[in-house]
N, C-alpha and C positions, 0 to 999 in steps of 0.2 A: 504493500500500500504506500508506504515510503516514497519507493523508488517509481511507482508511479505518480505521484505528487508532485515530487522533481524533474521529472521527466517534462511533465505539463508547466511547471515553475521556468527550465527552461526553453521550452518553446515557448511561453507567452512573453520569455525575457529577448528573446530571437526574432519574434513577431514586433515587439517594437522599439529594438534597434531598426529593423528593417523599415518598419515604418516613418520613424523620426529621418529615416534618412532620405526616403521619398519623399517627407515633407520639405526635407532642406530645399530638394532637386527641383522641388514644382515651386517654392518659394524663390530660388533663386530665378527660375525663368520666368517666372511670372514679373520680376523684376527687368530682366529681358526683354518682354514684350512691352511692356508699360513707359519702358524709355524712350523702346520703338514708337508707340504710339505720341508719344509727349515732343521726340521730333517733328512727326507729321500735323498735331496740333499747334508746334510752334509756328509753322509755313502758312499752315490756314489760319491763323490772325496775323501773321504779317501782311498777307493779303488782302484780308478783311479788312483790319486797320484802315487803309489805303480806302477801299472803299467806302468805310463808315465816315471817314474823313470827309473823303467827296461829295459823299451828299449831304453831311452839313453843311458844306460851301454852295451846293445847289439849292437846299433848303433857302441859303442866304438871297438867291438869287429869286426865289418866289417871293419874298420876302420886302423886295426891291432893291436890295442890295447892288452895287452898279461892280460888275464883274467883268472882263475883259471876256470877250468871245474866244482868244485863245485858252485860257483860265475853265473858262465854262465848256469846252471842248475836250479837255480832261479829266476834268471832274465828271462829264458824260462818260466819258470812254471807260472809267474805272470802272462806269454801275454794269459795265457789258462781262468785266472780266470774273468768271465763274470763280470762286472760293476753292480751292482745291475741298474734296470730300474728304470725308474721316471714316478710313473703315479700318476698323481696332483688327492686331492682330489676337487671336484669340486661341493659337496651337495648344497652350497647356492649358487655359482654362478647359477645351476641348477635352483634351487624352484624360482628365482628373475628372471628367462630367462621363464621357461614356468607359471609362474603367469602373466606377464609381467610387473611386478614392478620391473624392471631394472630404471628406471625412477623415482622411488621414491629415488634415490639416486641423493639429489638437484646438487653437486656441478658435473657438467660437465664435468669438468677436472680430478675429480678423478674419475667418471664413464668410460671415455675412457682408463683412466691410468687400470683399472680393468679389462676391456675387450681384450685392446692390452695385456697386462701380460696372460691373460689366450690363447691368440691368439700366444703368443711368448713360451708359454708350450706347444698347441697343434705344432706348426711346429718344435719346438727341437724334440721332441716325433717321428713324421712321418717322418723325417728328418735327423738330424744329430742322434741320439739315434737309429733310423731301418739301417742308415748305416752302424753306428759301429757292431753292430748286425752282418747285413749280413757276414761283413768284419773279425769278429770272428768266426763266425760257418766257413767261407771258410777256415779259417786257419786253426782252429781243421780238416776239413773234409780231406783238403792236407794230414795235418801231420801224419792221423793215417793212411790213405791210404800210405803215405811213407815209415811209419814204423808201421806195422802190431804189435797188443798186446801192445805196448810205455806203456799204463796204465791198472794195475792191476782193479783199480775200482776210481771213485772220485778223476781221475788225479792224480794217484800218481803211480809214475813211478815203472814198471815192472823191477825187475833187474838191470841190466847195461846199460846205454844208452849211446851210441856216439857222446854227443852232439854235440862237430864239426863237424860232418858227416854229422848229420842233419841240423845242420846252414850253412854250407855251400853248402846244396842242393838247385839249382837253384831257383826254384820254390816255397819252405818254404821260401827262403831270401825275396822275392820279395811279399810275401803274408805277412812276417812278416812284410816288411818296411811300407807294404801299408794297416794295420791291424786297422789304424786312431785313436789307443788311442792318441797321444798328443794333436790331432785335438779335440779329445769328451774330453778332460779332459780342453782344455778350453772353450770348450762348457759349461762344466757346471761352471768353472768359472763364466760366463755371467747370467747364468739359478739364480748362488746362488745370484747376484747384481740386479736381476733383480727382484726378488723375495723380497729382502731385501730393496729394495726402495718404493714397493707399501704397505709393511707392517708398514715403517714408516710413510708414506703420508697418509694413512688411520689410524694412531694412532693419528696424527696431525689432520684432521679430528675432529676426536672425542671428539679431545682437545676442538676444537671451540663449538662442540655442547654444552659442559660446561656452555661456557661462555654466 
């Protein structure tokens, strides 16, 4: 009876070394990916940026703001160019979700902390990120239907364009105001804190497994 106790004492002492070190492994990639992703959200707000900027200068411009046509011709040009997308790499949350050693990840809290972050990239993603979208394609779709030929190729403007004409056509104004970059750019404000706090909590983590 003993030696079967022990027997069982260590394999359950075998089971989780083995496991604590799985945890390390999916801890440490999970860090991995999350850095990965934290590059690609640094790219789309520098972009954003850029755009949120512009169209508070074009804001200024509905506003009566007296703006140089060259000025208001880039500040147009920015609302054209797309945000890069954000699509989270997700290799080890994967293999730890259909292995189902999601669980071999002891501490609790930061197991939930992992899932809601990866639950708070899928609803950015389906969400504020496919609205912005939609809300861009409608504007490009207005604008070239307003003004037929606008772009030689790769948004860059055919000849002479009237940009007052075009800013002040009903229907551009109103697609432009309602176009949601300052909305998506601090969306991804949110996305990059959001990111940047489970990257720390799981380097803390890893701290303890040290110890």
């Amino acid at each position: 009876m003993i030696g079967i106790l022990l027997a069982l004492q260590v394999s359950h002492w075998n089971n989780e070394i083995a496991d604590r070190k799985l945890e390390k492994r999916y801890l440490s990639e999970l860090i991995l990916d999350l850095r990965t992703d934290s590059l690609v959200i640094a790219r789309a707000k520098k972009s954003s940026d850029l755009q949120a900027s512009a169209k508070s200068k074009l804001l200024g411009y509905y506003k009566e703001q007296k703006i140089k046509e060259d000025s208001l011709r880039y500040y147009f040009d920015q609302q054209w160019r797309n945000v890069p997308k954000f699509n989270p790499i997700t290799t080890t949350l994967d293999e730890m979700k259909s292995t189902g050693n999601i669980g071999v990840i002891k501490n609790t809290a930061i197991r939930r902390k992992i899932l809601e972050t990866y639950n708070y990239y899928t609803t950015h993603i389906n969400n504020i990120q496919e609205r912005y979208l939609i809300q861009q394609d409608a504007l490009g779709n207005l604008v070239q239907s307003t003004t037929p030929d606008i772009f030689i190729s790769n948004f860059e403007y055919s000849g002479e364009l009237d940009i007052t004409s075009l800013l002040d056509n009903f229907e551009v104004k109103n697609r432009l105001l309602g176009n949601y970059a300052s909305g998506f750019n601090a969306a991804l404000d949110s996305l990059k804190t959001v990111n940047a706090k489970l990257i720390t909590e799981i380097r803390l983590e890893l701290e303890r497994h040290k110890n």
